[in-house]
N, C-alpha and C positions, 0 to 999 in steps of 0.2 A: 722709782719715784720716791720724792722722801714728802712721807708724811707729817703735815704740824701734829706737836704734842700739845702746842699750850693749849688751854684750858682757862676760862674766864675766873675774876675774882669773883669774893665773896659781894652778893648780890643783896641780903637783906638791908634794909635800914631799921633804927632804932623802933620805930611806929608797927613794923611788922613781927612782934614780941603781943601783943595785944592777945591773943590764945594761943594755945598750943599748936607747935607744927605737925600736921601729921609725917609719920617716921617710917619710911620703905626701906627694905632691904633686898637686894635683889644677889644673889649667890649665885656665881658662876653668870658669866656675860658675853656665851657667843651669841648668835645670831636670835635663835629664841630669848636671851637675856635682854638684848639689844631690843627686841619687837616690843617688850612691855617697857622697856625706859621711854623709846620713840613714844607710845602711847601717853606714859603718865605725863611726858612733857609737855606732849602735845595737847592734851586736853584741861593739862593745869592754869594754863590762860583763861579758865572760864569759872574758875574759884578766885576767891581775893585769899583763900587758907595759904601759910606757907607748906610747903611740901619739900623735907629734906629725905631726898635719896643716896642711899649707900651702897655702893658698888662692891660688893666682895669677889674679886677673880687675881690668884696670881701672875695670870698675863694680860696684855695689854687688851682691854674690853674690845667686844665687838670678834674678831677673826674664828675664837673657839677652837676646831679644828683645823680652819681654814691657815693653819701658819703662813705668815708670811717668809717662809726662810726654807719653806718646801722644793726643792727643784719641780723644775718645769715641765717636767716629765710627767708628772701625778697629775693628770686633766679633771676636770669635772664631767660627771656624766648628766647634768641640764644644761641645755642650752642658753646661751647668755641672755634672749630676752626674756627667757623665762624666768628672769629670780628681780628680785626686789626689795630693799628696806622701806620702801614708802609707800605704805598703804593710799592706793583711790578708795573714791565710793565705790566700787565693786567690789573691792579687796575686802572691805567692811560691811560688806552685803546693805549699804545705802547711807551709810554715816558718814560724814566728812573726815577726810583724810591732811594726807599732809604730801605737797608738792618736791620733789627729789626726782634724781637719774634712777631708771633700772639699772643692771647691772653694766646692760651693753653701753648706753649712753653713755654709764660716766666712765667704759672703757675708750668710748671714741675721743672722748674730752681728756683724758689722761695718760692714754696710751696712745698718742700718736709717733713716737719715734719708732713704734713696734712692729709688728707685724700687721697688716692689713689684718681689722674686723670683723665679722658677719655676725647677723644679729643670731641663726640659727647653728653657730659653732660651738664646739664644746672647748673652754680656754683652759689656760691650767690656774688649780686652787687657789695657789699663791695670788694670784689676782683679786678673785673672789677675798681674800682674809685683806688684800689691801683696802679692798670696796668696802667689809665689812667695819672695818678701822674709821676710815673716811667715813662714813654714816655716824659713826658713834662723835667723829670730831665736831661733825655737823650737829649732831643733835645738840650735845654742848654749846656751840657756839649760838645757837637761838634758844637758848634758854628764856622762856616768860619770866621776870620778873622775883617772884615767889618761889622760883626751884634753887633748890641747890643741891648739887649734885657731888660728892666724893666719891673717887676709883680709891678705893683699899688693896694695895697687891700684895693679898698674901691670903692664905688658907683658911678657913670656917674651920675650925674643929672642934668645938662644940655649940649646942643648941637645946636652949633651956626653956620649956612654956609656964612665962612666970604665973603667978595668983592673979595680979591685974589681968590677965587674958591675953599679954603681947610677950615677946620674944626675948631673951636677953643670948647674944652672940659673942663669943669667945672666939681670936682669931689664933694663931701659931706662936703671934708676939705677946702676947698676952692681955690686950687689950678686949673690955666687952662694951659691949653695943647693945643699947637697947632700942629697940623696934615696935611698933604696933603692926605693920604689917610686913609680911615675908615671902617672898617667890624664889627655891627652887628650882634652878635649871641649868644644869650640871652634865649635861651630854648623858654619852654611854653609859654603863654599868664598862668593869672594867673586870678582865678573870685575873688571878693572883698568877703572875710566872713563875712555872715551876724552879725549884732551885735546883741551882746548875752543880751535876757531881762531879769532880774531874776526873773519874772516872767512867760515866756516859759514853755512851761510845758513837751515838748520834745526840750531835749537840740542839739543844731548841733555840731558834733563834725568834725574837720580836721582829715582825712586820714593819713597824713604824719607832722612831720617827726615822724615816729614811733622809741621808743617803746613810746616816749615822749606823744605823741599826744593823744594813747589810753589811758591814765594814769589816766582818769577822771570816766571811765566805771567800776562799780563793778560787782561782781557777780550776784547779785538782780537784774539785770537791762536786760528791754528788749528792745534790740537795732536794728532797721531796718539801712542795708546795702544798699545801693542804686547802684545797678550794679551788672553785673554779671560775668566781665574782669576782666582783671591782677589786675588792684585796687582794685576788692572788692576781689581778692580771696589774697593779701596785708593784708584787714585787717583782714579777717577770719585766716589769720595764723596769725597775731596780737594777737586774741582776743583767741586764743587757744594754739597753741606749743609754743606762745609767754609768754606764762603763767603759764609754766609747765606742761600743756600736752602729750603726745605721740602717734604717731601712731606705733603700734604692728599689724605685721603678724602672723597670728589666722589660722586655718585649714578651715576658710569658708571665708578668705581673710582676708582684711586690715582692723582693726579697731582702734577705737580711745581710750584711756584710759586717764579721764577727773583726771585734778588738782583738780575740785573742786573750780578754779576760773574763770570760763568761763560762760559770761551771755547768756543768749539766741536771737541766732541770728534769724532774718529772713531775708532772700535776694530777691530784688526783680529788675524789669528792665524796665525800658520806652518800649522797645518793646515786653519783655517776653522772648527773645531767648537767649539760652545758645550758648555761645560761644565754635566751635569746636576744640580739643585739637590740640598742636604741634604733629605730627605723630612722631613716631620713625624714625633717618635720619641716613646714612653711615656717617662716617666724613670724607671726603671729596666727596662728593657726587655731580656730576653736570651732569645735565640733558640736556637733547639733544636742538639743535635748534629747535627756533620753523619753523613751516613750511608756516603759516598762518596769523596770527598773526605779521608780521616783522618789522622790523624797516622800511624797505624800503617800505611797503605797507604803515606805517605811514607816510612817507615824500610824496608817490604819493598824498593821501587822504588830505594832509594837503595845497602841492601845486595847488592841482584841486579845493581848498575850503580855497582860501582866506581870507573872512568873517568869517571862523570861521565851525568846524563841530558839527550836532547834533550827540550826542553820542549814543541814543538806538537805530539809524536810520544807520550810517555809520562804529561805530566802536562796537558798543558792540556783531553784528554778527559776526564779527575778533576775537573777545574774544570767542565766546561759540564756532566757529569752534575748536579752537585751542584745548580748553578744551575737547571738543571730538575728537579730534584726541588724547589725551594723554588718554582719557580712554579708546577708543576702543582699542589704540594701546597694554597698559597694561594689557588690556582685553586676545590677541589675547598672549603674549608673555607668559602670564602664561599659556595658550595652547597650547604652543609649537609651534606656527608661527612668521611671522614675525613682529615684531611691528612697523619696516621701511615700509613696504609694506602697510599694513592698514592705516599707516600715509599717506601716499602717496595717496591711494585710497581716501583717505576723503579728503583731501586736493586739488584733480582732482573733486569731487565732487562739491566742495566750489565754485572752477571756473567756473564749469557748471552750477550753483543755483540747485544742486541737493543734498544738505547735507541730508533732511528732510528722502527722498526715500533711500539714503547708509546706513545712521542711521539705518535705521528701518531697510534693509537687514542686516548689521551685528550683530544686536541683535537677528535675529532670527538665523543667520548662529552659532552663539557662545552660543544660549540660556541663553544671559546674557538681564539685568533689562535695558532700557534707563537710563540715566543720569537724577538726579530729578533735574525739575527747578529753586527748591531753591537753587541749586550751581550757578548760575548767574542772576536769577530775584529775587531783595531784599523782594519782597512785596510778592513773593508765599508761603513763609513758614506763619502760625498763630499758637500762642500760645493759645491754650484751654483754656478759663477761668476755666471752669469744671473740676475735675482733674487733676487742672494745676500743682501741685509737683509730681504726676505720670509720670506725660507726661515728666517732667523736667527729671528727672532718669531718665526713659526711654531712651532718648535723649540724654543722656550721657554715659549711660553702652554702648548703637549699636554706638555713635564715639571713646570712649575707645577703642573697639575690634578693628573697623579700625588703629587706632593710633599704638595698640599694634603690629598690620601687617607689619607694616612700610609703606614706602613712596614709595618702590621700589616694592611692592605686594596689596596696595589697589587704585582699579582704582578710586575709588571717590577721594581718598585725593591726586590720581597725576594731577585730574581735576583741584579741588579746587586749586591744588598748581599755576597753570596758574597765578592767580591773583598776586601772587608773583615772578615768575619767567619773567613775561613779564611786571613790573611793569616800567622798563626805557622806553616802549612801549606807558605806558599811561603816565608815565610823559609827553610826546614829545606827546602825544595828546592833554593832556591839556594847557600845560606851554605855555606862552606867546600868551594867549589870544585864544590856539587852537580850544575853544569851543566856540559856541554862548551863549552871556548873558544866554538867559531861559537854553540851554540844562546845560552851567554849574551850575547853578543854582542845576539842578536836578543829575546832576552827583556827587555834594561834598553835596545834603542833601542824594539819596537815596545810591548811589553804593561807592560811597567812605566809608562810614559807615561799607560797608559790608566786607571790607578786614580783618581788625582787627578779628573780630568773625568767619571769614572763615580761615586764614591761620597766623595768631600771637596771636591766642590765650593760655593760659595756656596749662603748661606740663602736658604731663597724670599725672603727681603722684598728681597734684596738684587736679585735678577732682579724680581721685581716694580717695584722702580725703575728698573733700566734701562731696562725697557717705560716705564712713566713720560718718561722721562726723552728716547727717541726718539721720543715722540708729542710731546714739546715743542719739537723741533728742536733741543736742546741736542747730543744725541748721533745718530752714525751709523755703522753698520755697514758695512764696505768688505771684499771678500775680499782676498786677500793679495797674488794677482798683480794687484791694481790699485793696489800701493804700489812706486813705481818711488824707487831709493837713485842718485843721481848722486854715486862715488867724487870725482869731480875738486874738484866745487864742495859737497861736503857739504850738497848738496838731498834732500828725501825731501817727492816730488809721489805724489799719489793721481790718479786719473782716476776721475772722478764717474760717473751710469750714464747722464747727455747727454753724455758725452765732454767735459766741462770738466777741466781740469786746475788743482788747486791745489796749491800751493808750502805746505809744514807751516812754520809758526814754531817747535816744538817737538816734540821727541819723544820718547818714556817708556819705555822697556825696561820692560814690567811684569810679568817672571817674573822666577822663582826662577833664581839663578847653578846650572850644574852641578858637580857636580867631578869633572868627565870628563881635567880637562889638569891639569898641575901649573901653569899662569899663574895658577890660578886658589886654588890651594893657597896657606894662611898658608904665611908665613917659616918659622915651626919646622918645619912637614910639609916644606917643600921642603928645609930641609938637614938633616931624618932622611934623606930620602928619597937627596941627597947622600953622605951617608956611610955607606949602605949598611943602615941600620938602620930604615926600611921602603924597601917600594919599594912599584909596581903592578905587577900581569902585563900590564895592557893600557892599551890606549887609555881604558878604561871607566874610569879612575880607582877610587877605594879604595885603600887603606891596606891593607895585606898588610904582616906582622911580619917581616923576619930575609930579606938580600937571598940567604940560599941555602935559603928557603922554611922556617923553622923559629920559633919561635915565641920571642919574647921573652920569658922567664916576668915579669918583673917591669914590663913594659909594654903600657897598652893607652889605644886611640885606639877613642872610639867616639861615637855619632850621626852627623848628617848626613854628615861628612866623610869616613864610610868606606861611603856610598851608593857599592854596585859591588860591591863586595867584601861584604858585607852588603845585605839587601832591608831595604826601610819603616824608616827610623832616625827620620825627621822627625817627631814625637809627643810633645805631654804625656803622664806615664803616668797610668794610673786604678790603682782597687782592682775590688776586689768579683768578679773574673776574671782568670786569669794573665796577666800581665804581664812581655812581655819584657824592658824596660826595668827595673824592679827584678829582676826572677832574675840579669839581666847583673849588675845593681849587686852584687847579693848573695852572687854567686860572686867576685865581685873582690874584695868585700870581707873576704869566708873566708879566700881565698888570699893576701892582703894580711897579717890575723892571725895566721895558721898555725890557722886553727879548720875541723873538718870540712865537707866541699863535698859537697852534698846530688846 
């Protein structure tokens, strides 16, 4: 679909010179970028102020990651009713929003030459970064009056906090910009690529941007994958349906029919565990309150503990009640009771200190399994060295069949789901300093880790190919301590399970960069963080305002980049349910106006 570029004139008239216009600047403009422009637009209709915004991103606003130039192969793992640039009242927990398609809608309206839609399908990105584009055109195009908006494509590279108290922006061309207010939001932290020796003898190769990036891999070549998420299963559909490949359904399931130019993969993982699939979800599907778990229990815990709470001592008991109360509940409903009732009784339980004692009589009332630990304690599951691509299958066919169940008939995956549906719960335990040094420390190394691999991990179909895909001998699964790194001669051998040893020709970093260090921090973040106008408390990385702990009023840095300092950044938002991501926007962009902060 070809999208318009243009972009309205200039909009002020002479009479709107009367005082100063307030001055934004918004750096970097996907999707987070895009939620505070939607906002200041939208609520600048209710100032007579002019309001000039400056778009600083060297691509086209709005997409971010979402390229529009991605193959179609790279899916999204939300489903399409699930995302949204247009905040409802509920998205803004009661404030007035602004009327627009979700994702799926405006794929039915723009994508009809394509494939048949469904609102609970997972499409590919490139769609997503065209939606994202389209919102940004649209916001543009209903510009109130008073705004005026410039896209600048080109780099921030530096950022100066003048004597007046506002901003002054340097871009790459060398022009500066002065601002009174400035938002930060700039995706990932990014790790430096190691540089290539030509003598390496396994070369590193970049994940992304694909198809480009694999384009060095031939056939001959045996390439370890390092990961076992959305990124490496990214490249494995890279290195295969990327390639001419296909997956065909066969009378004994799904298999794979090779091009002929696909090397041989091995995958493998720092902790060895396979990430569990996205379940099958209704599209519009939303789950009950929780009972235990609350927000309101989070604000008691949080005023009774000042200093800061530890998290496996005060809150992560909050979490695994709750998670039992959604399996028993699910338990009891597919037996024909009530699932309010058992929620109930477990949650009367919780206030007595008697979960341990209910537990154990409902499983024997229901003749159903307890809940295994490794759905809330990160360290109870191990990978087998021994038959560790057994165990791998394994471990994938038994969460397949849950997946296949849905979300509304398997009581492990309505467990699991906890971690995601009560995630505004842990934000608002960790944010703003909620935990103590040590406990967050062990909350963003061991359980933070654990949400991705428990409830945003790949689509079934995506595991179902990899199964595919190791019954073809294309792909193999290796534990971790069977990938040996020789620092001297940049080798990276694996040791087979006949004790053969092979030498990789290539190798894929295929997760997410952290932004634990400043190496890995853009330039701007690292010389705010220089001159004292942010810094970190820790190691943990995040972005923290004002280097004697005080808050910048007229600056803020938000998404991925301030992962640490903030819980769960990395998300398209939706509507139709609060929405941290727009309430963020919406208070920035009140405070930004001078118009009342709800």
């Amino acid at each position: 679909m070809e999208l318009s570029t243009a972009l309205p004139k200039e909009r002020f008239s002479a009479n709107d010179a009367k005082e100063p216009a307030i001055r934004v600047g918004i750096v970097g403009c996907g999707s987070r970028g895009l939620t505070l422009l939607e906002r200041l637009c939208a609520l600048a209709g209710e100032s007579e102020r002019r309001v000039e915004i400056s778009v600083f991103d060297p691509h086209r606003p709005g997409p971010g990651l979402h390229s529009v130039e991605q193959p179609d192969y790279l899916m999204l793992n939300t489903v399409a009713s699930q995302i949204s640039m247009f905040p409802d009242r509920a998205a803004l927990g009661g404030s007035n929003g602004r009327q627009g398609p979700n994702f799926y809608e405006w794929c039915l309206r723009f994508k009809p030459g394509g494939r048949p839609v469904q609102a609970n399908e997972f499409l590919p990105r490139r769609w997503l970064g065209e939606y994202l584009a389209w919102t940004y055109d649209e916001v543009i195009r209903t510009l109130p009056d008073n705004v005026h908006v410039v896209h600048y494509a080109t780099v921030v590279d530096k950022i100066e906090h003048t004597d007046l108290g506002g901003f002054e922006l340097s871009t790459e061309h060398g022009l500066k910009h002065h601002l009174d207010w400035l938002l930060i939001t700039i995706g990932h932290g990014k790790a430096p690529m190691p540089v290539e020796k030509v003598d390496r003898v396994t070369r590193r190769v970049c994940p992304y941007p694909q198809p480009n990036s694999l384009s060095s891999i031939t056939s001959t070549d045996l390439v370890g994958v390092e990961g076992l998420g959305l990124s490496a299963m990214d490249v494995v559909a890279g290195l295969t349906v990327g390639r001419g490949g296909a997956f065909v359904q066969a009378p004994e399931g799904l298999r794979y029919k090779a091009s002929g130019e696909e090397p041989r993969v091995f995958m493998y993982s720092r902790s060895g565990l396979p990430y569990r699939t996205r379940p099958d979800i209704a599209a519009h599907r939303t789950g009950g309150s929780p009972l235990i778990f609350t927000l309101s229990a989070v604000a008691d815990l949080r005023a009774g503990n000042p200093q800061g709470l530890d998290f496996e001592r005060q809150v992560l008991p909050l979490l695994k009640a709750e998670m039992l109360a959604e399996y028993f509940g699910l338990i009891a409903a597919l037996r024909g009771e009530s699932a309010a009732r058992v929620k109930s009784e477990l949650a009367t339980a919780f206030l007595l200190g008697d979960m341990e004692g209910k537990t154990h009589e409902l499983a024997r009332r229901f003749d159903a399994e307890m809940l295994d630990d490794s759905a809330f304690a990160p360290l109870h599951l191990r990978a087998p060295v021994d038959n560790y691509a057994q165990w791998v299958r394994a471990f994938i066919e038994a969460d397949l069949q849950e997946s296949i169940v849905d979300l509304d008939h398997s009581p492990l995956k309505a467990a699991v789901e906890v971690w995601r549906s009560c995630r505004e719960q842990l934000r608002r335990v960790v944010d703003n300093r909620g935990l103590t040094p040590a406990s967050r420390k062990i909350f963003f190394s061991q359980y933070a880790p654990l949400v991705n691999p428990m409830v945003a991990g790949p689509q079934k179909e995506r595991h179902q190919e990899i199964l595919a895909l190791e019954e073809a001998g294309i792909l193999q699964w290796v534990h971790g301590s069977k990938v040996i790194h020789n620092k001297a001669s940049g080798a990276v051998s694996i040791t087979l399970n006949c004790d053969q040893i092979v030498t990789l020709d290539a190798l894929i970093a295929a997760h997410v960069s952290s932004n634990a260090t400043a190496v890995v921090q853009p330039v701007i973040i690292r010389q705010l963080m220089e001159r004292g106008i942010v810094h970190s408390l820790d190691d943990l990385g995040g972005c923290y305002v004002n280097s004697v702990g005080k808050a910048q009023p007229n600056l803020w840095i938000t998404g991925p980049i301030v992962e640490g300092a903030t819980y769960y950044n990395h998300y398209v938002p939706s509507s139709g349910s609060y929405s941290r991501a727009f309430v963020d926007a919406d208070r920035m962009a009140r405070e930004m106006l001078g118009i009342l902060v709800h």
